[in-house]
Phi, psi and omega in degrees: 000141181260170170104174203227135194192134218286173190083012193253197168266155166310189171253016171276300188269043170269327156289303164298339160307302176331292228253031133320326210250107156328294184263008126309263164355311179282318185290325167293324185298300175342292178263346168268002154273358185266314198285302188326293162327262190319004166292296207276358179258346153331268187308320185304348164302351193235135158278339189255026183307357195229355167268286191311313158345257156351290175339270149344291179289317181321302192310290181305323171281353149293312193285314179301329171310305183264013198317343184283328199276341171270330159346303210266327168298328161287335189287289161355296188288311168317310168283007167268342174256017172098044150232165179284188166234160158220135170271114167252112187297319179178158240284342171333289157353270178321279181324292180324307186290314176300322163342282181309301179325310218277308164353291220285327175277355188110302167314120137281039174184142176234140169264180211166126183267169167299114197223100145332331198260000188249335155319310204289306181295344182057051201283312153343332213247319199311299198309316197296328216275343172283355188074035186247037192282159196243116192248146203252144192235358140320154163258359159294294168339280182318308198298318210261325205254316155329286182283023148057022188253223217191160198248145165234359176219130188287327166260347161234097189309328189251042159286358170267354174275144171237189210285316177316304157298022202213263194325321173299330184304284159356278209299313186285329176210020156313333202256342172287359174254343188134248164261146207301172158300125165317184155252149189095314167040081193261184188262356184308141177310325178309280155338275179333317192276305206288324184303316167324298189287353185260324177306304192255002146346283184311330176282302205302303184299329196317285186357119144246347164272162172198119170257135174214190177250224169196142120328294179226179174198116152306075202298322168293004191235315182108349193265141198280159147222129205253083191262124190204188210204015177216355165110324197268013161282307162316346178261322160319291182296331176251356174289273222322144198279299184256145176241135190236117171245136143270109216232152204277150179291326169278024161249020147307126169211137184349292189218177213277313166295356127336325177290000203275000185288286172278350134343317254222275173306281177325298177333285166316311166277350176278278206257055207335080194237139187288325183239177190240141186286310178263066178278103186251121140253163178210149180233091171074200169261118163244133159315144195041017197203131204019215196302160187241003156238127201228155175189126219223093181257097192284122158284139153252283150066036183121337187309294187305314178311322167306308180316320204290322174290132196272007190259293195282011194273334194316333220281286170336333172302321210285131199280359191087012199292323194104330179306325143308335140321292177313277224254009171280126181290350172283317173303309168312338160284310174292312196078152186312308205269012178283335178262030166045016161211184187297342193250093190248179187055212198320277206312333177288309177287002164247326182287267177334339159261013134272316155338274195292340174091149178271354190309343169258144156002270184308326164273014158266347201255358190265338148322334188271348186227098187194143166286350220002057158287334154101003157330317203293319190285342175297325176287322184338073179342312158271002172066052172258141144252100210292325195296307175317315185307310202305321175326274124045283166310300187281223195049290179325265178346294175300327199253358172069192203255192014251159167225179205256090149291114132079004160100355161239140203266105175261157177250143158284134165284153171298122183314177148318076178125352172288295185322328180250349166284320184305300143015298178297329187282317157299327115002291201297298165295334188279347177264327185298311185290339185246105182282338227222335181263327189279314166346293170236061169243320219263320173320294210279278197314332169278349175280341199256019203276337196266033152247007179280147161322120151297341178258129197250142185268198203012226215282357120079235174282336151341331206239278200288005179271346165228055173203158195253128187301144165294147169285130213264164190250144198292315193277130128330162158295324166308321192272304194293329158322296205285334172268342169286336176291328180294332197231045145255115173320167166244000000 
């Protein structure tokens, strides 16, 4: 199985592993300059594209002022159209209870649209260890789960895959998921796509449970909104006699009129589609039209903590678009699984070590992985400023805790290699304050330059092994000041 997952490597050497792999790298250059390109030729369509910005982040930074309250006005509403709520404090929780719902009907076996929050959770792993499967009916999803792999993009998890390799997949493990791959089997995007679509033909009608996610929850209404772009969310949501949806606590949004924002938005920043082809909502249960049963299990899993920072919570904003993926030059390199969670690239280095806490490796080091060139935020639908997070995040990191878990205040220890960046820093300032010490410090290094290090030793060398020491100058500036003020007339 590919991919960095936690307890796995951090994310430098999960990166450099990557970004070893040639034919990773093309397929990443590939498709997120194609996504990138068709974004930006999208968004230029709206002239008020920086109001609806503006718009967006407003929406979210009310609802987060107020998330209990409207929490408790979606539970209200839902259950007033016929479905339950379940509350999950974290994902133990959250699996247990979907568990329990698919028992409950009798069924082995679930079908399922594409759901971050059942990633996060690891709901898939939960199910199988029950004696459940769980078929996943994206076809990216399917690509990945087909291949025994990991998701690297939030809107297109197989984006590290190209057509040969999807075509091989196909052929080697359609018929142990159900129905085989034709024969003859070529890599056209077409072929592929039809094999997908006869395999799960056959799942969807079967099905009677269906697990998804939400895009949004109405709070004034109880209503899901479902955004996809192939159809098979429309199949998921209307066969199946139950629906089980698990959806994150920030994807609440006050009122019905709000989606007219991100209607808007998303589309465009996601699939650079002026409307998204499949927007499926539903409100509750009707006698005869669709599933006759519904259940809507709001996930926490790290969230209220998050809510609690006044810095990182802005994170909680985020729609999923993905567009911070497309223009990061790290990502573009690294690929989705160097960052060890279901959530990768900007928004995955800031969202995932407050969710998860920095106290492990692999999340103290995914703040660090970034240029902060501030592209993700230029993109940003909602205007997260990822860069600010990032700051933030290493500030944590470096100084260790304490912060809040789980509703109790633990201190973090400092990574590896902090204790001596501080060293410095303190070092740095006791020279800064003193004009007269920095002087003939500066004097002395230049005199000295041609024994300086290409390399910085102990910890360090971190930093120069893939950077180069600036070449130190025959002058200071201060020296180079005072003789251009001499031999300017006045």
């Amino acid at each position: 199985m590919s991919g960095t997952y936690l307890g796995m490597p951090a994310f430098p050497a999960a990166a450099r592993e990557a970004v070893g792999d040639e034919v990773l790298r093309a397929n990443l250059r590939h498709a997120t300059h194609t996504i990138r390109g068709k974004r930006a030729r999208a968004v230029a369509e709206l002239e008020d594209w920086d109001r609806l910005r503006a718009a967006g982040k407003a929406i979210k930074d009310h609802t987060l002022r107020h998330l209990d309250r409207y929490l408790l006005q979606l539970e209200e509403a839902v259950t007033a159209a016929g479905g339950t709520v379940h509350w999950a404090a974290d994902a133990d929780e959250a699996n247990r209870i979907v568990t329990d719902l698919v028992r409950a009907t009798g069924e082995r076996e679930v079908v399922k649209v594409k759901s971050m929050a059942t990633q996060e959770i690891g709901l898939n792993e939960a199910l199988e260890a029950a004696g459940i499967a769980a078929y996943e009916t994206d076809l990216a999803e399917l690509i990945v789960q087909l291949g025994h792999d990991r998701p690297s993009h939030i809107l297109v998890p197989a984006i590290h895959r190209n057509r040969g390799e999807i075509r091989d997949i196909f052929r080697s493990e359609m018929a142990s998921w159900g129905r085989p791959a034709p024969e003859g089997l070529g890599d056209e995007p077409r072929e592929l796509a039809e094999a997908a679509r006869l395999h799960l033909r056959e799942k969807f009608l079967r099905a009677k449970v269906a697990v998804s996610g939400a895009n949004f929850m109405v709070a004034e209404t109880g209503t899901m909104v479902v955004f996809e772009s192939e159809g098979n969310g429309r199949m998921c949501l209307t066969l199946p006699e139950t629906l089980i949806s698990v959806v994150g606590i920030e994807k609440v949004v006050p009122a019905f009129r709000d989606l007219e924002v991100f209607l808007q938005t998303l589309p465009r920043s996601s699939t650079a589609e002026r409307m998204n082809p499949y927007t499926t909502m539903w409100t509750g249960t009707t006698d005869g039209d669709g599933p006759s049963a519904f259940h809507l299990v709001l996930l926490d899993n790290g969230r209220t903590d998050t809510l609690a920072d006044e810095t990182g919570r802005q994170a909680l904003r985020c729609i999923r678009c993905s567009a911070c993926l497309n223009v990061c030059p790290v990502y573009e390199r690294a690929g989705g699984h160097a960052y060890g969670s279901v959530y990768p690239g900007p928004i995955g280095a800031i969202l995932s070590p407050q969710l998860r806490g920095t106290g492990s490796e692999i999340d103290a080091t995914l703040p660090y992985a970034s240029t902060l060139c501030g592209a993700c935020y230029e993109v940003c639908p909602v205007a997260i400023d990822i860069p600010e997070v990032l700051v933030h995040l290493r500030e944590r990191v470096a100084q260790g805790g304490p912060v809040t878990r789980d509703g109790i205040r633990v201190r973090i220890r400092p990574a590896h290699g902090h204790t001596a960046e501080r060293a410095a820093m303190r070092a740095a300032r006791l020279l800064l304050d003193r004009p007269a010490a920095l002087r003939a410090g500066e004097r002395l290094l230049a005199r000295a330059r041609r024994l300086a290090p290409r390399r910085l030793p102990g910890p360090g060398r971190a930093w120069t092994d893939t950077r180069e020491l600036p070449a130190v100058p025959a002058r200071s500036f201060r020296d180079w000041w005072t003789d251009r003020e001499r031999e300017t007339p006045q």
